[in-house]
N, C-alpha and C positions, 0 to 999 in steps of 0.2 A: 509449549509456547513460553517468551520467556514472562517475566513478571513486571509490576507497572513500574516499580522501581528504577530496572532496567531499561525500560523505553522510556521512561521522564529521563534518566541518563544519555541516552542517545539522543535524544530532543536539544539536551544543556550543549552536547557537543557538539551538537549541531551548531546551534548558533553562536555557540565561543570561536571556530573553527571558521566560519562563514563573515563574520566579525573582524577577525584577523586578515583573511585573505582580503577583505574587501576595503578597512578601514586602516591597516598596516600602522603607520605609526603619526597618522592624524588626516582627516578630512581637511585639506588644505583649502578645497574651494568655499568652504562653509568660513573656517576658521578665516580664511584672507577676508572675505568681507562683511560677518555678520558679529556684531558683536556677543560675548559669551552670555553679558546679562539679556537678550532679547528673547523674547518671548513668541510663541503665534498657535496657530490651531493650520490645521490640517481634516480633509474627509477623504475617506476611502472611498472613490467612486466607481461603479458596476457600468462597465462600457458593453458588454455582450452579454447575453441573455445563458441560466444556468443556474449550476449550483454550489454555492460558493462555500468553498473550505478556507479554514485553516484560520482563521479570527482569534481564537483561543490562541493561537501559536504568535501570534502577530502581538497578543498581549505579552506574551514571555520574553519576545523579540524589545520591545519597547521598554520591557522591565528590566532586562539584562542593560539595554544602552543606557537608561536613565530612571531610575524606579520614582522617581515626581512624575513624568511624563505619566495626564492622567487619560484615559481611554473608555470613551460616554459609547457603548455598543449598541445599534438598533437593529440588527441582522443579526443570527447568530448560525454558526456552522450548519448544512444542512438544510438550507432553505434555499427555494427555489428563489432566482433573484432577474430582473428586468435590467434591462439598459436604463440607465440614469440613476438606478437607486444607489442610498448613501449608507455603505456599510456599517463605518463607525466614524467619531471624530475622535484626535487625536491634539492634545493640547498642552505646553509645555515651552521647554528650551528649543528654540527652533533651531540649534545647530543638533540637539540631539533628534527630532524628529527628521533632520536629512536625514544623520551619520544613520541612522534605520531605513530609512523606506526604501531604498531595493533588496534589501534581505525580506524586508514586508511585502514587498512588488513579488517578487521573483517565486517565495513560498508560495503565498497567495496565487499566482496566478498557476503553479502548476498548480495545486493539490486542489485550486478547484476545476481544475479541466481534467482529474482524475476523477474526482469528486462526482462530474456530470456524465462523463462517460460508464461510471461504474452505475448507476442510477440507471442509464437507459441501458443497461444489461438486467439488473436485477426488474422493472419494468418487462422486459423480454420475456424472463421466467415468472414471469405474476401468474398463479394462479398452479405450477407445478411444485414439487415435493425438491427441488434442485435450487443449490446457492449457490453461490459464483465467488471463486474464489482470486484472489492473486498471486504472484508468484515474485521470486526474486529477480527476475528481471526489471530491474531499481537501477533509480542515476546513486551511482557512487557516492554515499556519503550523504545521502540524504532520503536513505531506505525509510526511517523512521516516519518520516513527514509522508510519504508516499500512501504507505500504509493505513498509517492514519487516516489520509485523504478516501483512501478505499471503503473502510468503513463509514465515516460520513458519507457515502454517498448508498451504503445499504448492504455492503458487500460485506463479505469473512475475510479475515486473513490467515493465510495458510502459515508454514513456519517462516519464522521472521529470519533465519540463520541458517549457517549451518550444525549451530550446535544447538539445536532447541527440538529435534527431531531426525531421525533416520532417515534417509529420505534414497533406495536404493534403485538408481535408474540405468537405463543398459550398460552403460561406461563399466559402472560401477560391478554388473553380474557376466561381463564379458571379463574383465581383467581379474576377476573373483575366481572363475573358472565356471562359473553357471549359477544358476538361482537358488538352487537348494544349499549348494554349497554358501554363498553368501548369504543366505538369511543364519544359517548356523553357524559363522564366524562372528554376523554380527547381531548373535545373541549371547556368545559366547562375552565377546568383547565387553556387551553393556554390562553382563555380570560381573565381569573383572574389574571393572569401572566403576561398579556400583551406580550406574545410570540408568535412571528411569525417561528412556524414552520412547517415543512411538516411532512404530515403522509402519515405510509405507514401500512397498514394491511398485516397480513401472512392470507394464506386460505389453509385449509388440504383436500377440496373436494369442487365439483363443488357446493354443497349447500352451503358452505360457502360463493363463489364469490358470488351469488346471494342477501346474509345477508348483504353481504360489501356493494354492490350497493344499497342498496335502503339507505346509508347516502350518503349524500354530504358533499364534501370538501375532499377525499379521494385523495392523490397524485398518491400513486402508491399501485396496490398490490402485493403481494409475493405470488407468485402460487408454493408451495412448496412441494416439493415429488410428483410431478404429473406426470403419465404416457404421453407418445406423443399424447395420444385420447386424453386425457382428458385435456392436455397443450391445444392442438387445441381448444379443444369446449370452455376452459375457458376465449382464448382470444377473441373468437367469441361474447361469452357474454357480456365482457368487453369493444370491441369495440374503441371507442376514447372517451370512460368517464372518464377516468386517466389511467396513464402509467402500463404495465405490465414488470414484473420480474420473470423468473425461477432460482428455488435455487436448493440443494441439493441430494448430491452425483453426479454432472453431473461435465465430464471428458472429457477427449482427444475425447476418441471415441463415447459420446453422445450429445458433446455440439452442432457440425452441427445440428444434429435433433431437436434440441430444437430450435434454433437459426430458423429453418423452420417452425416452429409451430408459429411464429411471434412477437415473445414477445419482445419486447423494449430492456431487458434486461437481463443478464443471471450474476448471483454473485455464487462467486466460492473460498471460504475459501484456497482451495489448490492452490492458487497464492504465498501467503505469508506464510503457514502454514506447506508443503509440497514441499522443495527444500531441492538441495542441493548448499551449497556453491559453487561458479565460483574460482576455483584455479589463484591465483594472488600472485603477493611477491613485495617486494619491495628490490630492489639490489644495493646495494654502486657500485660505479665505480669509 
């Protein structure tokens, strides 16, 4: 996985990039009628019921626009939130408080409608041995905040990249020439690299778990498209020789049953890829 470093990194580019795109080379409508010394307050307010992410990020937002702009927080990441409540206020340059609040809007309201979706999964699994993980099916360019959002809402994040983990799936052992062969190129490879990464294998049928197993050094595998027989029999095989993963098309109403079939973990693209935004505004007072 990579390090905090690196995702505080992706976060700054985030919002230098988003900044750019959005603010170009000046807020014209702010500038045309408000003057630069004017002042005002702003509240973050909770239109739909949920769990709202991303506040922490909404202060870096406001720091990068204007670092006076000060930020009084009474909600913090992670907490269940009602229609009408007032996340945080925001107090300062009111032309910086515009030039922010749809970078503030826009975060916000994805990562917490990631945020609430990933919550009523891990909810699902209450009380089984299974985490629910995400996957990089991410909006372009704003993987980091997605992520994030996942975990505040209770969830893992699986790898962030594709350089932070092995990750060998059909494509990948089809054009390789077959599984055994690809997991030995790319052990060969890391050694040659000096990279210490984990691997994970995808498996399309229980012969496949079988092929994974006879190499060693396997992290996890991805038991993918498997019915509940044959999720059972693959993790019986698998045993505690490395971690087990169930992937796709599993939903609200199959993820307990898979979650029962025993698997370590269960990754699910429709955290981040399949919501809808959490209605939020930001309001002068």
């Amino acid at each position: 996985m990579i390090s905090d470093t690196q995702f505080n990194n992706e976060l700054h580019l985030i919002i230098k990039n988003a900044i750019r795109e959005d603010v170009g080379d000046g807020d014209h409508s702010s500038l045309a009628c408000i003057p630069a010394s004017a002042t005002g307050k702003a509240k973050l307010l909770v239109k739909e019921d949920g769990i709202i992410a991303g506040v922490a990020f909404a202060k870096m937002i406001f720091e990068y626009v204007d670092p006076n702009l000060k930020v009084e927080t009474f909600i913090t990441d992670g907490t269940q939130v009602k229609y009408g409540d007032v996340v945080f206020n925001v107090s300062g340059s009111s032309q910086s408080i515009l030039k922010a609040e749809r970078l503030v809007l826009n975060s916000m309201q994805r990562m917490s409608a990631i945020a609430t979706k990933t919550k009523s999964y891990v909810d699902l699994l209450h009380g089984t041995n299974t985490q629910i993980l995400d996957t990089r099916k991410t909006t372009p360019g704003f993987r980091a905040c997605e992520k994030w959002a996942v975990k505040i809402g209770g969830g893992e994040n699986h790898r962030f990249a594709l350089y932070d983990m092995v990750m060998l799936k059909d494509n990948h052992l089809d054009f390789a020439g077959g599984i055994t062969l690809a997991i030995a190129k790319t052990k060969t490879y890391l050694k040659e690299k000096n990279l210490d990464l984990k691997i994970i294998v995808e498996a399309r049928n229980l012969n496949e778990i079988m092929e994974i197993l006879k190499s060693d050094g396997i992290y996890r595998i991805l038991i993918d498209n498997f019915n509940y027989e044959d999720t059972r029999k693959a993790v019986a095989l698998i045993g505690n020789k490395c971690q087990t993963e169930s992937s796709g098309n599993i939903n609200e109403e199959t993820i307990r049953s898979y979650a029962e079939c025993g698997v370590n973990y269960i990754s699910s693209g429709a955290l981040t890829h399949s919501v809808y935004n959490m209605d939020l505004s930001l309001k002068a007072f």
